[in-house]
C-alpha positions in Angstrom: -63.5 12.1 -34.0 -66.7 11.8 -32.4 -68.7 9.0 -33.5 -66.1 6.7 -35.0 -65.1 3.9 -33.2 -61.5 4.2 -31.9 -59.1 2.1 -33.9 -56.3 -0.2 -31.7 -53.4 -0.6 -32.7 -52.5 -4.7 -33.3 -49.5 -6.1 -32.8 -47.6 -7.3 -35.5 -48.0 -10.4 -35.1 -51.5 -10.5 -36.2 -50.8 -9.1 -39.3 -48.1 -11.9 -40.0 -49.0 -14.8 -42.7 -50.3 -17.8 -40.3 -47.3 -20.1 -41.5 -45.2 -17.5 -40.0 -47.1 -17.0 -37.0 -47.4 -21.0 -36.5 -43.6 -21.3 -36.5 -42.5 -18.4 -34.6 -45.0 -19.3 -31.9 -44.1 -22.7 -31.9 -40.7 -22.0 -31.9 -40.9 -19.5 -29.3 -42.9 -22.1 -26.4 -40.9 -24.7 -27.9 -37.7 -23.3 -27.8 -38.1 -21.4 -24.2 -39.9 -24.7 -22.5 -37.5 -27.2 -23.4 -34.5 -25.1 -23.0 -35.5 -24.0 -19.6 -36.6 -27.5 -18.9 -33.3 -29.2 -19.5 -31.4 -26.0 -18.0 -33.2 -26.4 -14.6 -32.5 -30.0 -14.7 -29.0 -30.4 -15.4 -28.3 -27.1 -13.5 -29.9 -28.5 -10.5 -28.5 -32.1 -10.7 -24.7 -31.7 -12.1 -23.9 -27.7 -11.0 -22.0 -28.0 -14.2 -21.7 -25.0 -16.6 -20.5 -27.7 -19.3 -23.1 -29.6 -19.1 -26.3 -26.7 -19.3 -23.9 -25.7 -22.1 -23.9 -28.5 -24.1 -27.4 -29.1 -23.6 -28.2 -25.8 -24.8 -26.6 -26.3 -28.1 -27.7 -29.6 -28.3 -31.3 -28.2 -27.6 -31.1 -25.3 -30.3 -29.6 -27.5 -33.5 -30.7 -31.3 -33.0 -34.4 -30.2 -31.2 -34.7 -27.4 -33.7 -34.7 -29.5 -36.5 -37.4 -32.1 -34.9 -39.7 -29.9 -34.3 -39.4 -28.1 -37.4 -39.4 -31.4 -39.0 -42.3 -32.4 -36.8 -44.3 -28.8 -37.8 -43.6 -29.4 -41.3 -45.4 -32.6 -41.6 -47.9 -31.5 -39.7 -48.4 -29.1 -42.1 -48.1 -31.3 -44.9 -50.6 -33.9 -43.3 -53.2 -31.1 -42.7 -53.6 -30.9 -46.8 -54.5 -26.8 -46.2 -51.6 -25.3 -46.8 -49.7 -24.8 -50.0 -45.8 -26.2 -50.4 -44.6 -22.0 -49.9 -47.3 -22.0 -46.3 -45.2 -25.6 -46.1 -41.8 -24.0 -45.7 -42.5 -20.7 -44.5 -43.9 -22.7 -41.1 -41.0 -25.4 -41.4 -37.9 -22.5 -41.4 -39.9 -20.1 -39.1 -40.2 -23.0 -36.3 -36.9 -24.0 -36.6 -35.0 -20.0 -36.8 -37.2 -18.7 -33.9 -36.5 -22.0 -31.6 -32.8 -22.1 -32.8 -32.7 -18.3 -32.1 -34.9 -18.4 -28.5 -32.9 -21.4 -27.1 -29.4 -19.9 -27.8 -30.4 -16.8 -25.9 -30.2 -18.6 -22.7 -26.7 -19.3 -23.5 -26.2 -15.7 -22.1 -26.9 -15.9 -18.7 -25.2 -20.0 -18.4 -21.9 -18.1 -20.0 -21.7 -14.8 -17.3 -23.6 -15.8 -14.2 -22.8 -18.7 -11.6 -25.3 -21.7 -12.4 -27.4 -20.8 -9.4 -27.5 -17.5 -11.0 -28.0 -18.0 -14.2 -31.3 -20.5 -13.4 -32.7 -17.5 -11.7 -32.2 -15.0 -14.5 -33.4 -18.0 -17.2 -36.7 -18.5 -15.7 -37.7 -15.0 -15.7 -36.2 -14.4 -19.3 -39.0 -17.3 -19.8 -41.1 -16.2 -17.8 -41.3 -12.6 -20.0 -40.8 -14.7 -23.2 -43.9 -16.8 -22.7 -45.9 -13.5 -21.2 -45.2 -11.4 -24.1 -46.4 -14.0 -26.8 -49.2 -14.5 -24.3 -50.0 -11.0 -24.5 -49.9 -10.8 -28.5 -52.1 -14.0 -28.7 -54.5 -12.6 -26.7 -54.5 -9.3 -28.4 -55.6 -10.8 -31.6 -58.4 -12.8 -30.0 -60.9 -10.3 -29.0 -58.8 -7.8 -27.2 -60.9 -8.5 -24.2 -59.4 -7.9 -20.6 -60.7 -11.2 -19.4 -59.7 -12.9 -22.4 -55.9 -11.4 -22.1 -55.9 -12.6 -18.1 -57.5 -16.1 -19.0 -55.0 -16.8 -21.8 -52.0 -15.2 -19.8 -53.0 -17.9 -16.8 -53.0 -20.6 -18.6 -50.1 -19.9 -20.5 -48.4 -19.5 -17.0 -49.5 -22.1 -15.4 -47.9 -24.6 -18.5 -44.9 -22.8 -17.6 -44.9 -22.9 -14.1 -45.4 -27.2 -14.7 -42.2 -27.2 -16.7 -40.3 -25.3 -14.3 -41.3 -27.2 -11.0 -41.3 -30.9 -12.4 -37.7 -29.8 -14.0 -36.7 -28.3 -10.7 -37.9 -31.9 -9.2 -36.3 -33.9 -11.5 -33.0 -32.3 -11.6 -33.3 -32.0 -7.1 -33.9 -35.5 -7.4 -31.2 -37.0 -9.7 -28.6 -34.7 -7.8 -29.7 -36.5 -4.4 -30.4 -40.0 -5.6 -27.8 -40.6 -8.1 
């Protein structure tokens, strides 16, 4: 219609609750980051399925509940949110980085380790793009604003990756 401003479509995760929204996107960097991060490192350094295995699991029960743990009394501490905003951020944290750090039990359990690092880091890569990309949306649906946010975002990522990479190269070679 001529004259009306032209509505666009948001995702739907600006039309979540913010508890939700501050757990699933926590859980999400959370859960890809430190996954990835211990992947790369004990892939690099041991070559051992077992181990990126274990560390996995480890990752998406005992890590899940710190951080969820961790959110919740942040939550609790920030005296804005009700007990219900409380738990909704506390379960949502720990599900999403449960959920997001047992997905890269997929490529560990098919592929060769070399493999499987390869196909982790982009399954990261897209992870952290994509909520990049939502976030962004939400802000002011600028281009600029999308690229600024998706660079920075990246560049955390690409930090984890490389000082993993380096830690795990050097371990392998040193101890």
């Amino acid at each position: 219609m001529p004259g009306r401003a032209r509505l666009r479509a948001q995702p739907a995760i600006c039309h979540m609750k913010k508890s939700y929204k501050t757990g699933i996107s926590f859980g999400l960097v959370s859960g890809v980051l430190t996954t990835l991060g211990l992947l790369i490192g004990l892939g690099v350094s041991t070559q051992s399925k077992a181990a990126v295995i274990g560390g996995i699991l480890t990752i998406a029960i005992a890590d899940a509940l710190s951080d969820s743990f961790g959110v919740h009394l942040s939550q609790e501490s920030s005296g804005d949110n009700t007990q219900k905003q409380v738990w909704e951020a506390t379960l949502a944290t720990f599900f999403s980085k449960f959920i997001f750090a047992l997905t890269f039990l997929i490529p560990v359990a098919l592929l060769n380790i070399k493999f499987a690092l390869i196909v982790s880091v982009i399954w990261g890569l897209f992870l952290i793009s994509l909520l990049s990309i939502l976030i962004s949306d939400k802000e002011d649906g600028k281009k600029e604003s999308r690229i600024s946010v998706l660079a920075e975002h990246l560049s955390l990522f690409l930090v984890v990756v490389v000082l993993s990479y380096l830690v795990g190269f050097l371990i392998e070679k040193y101890i």
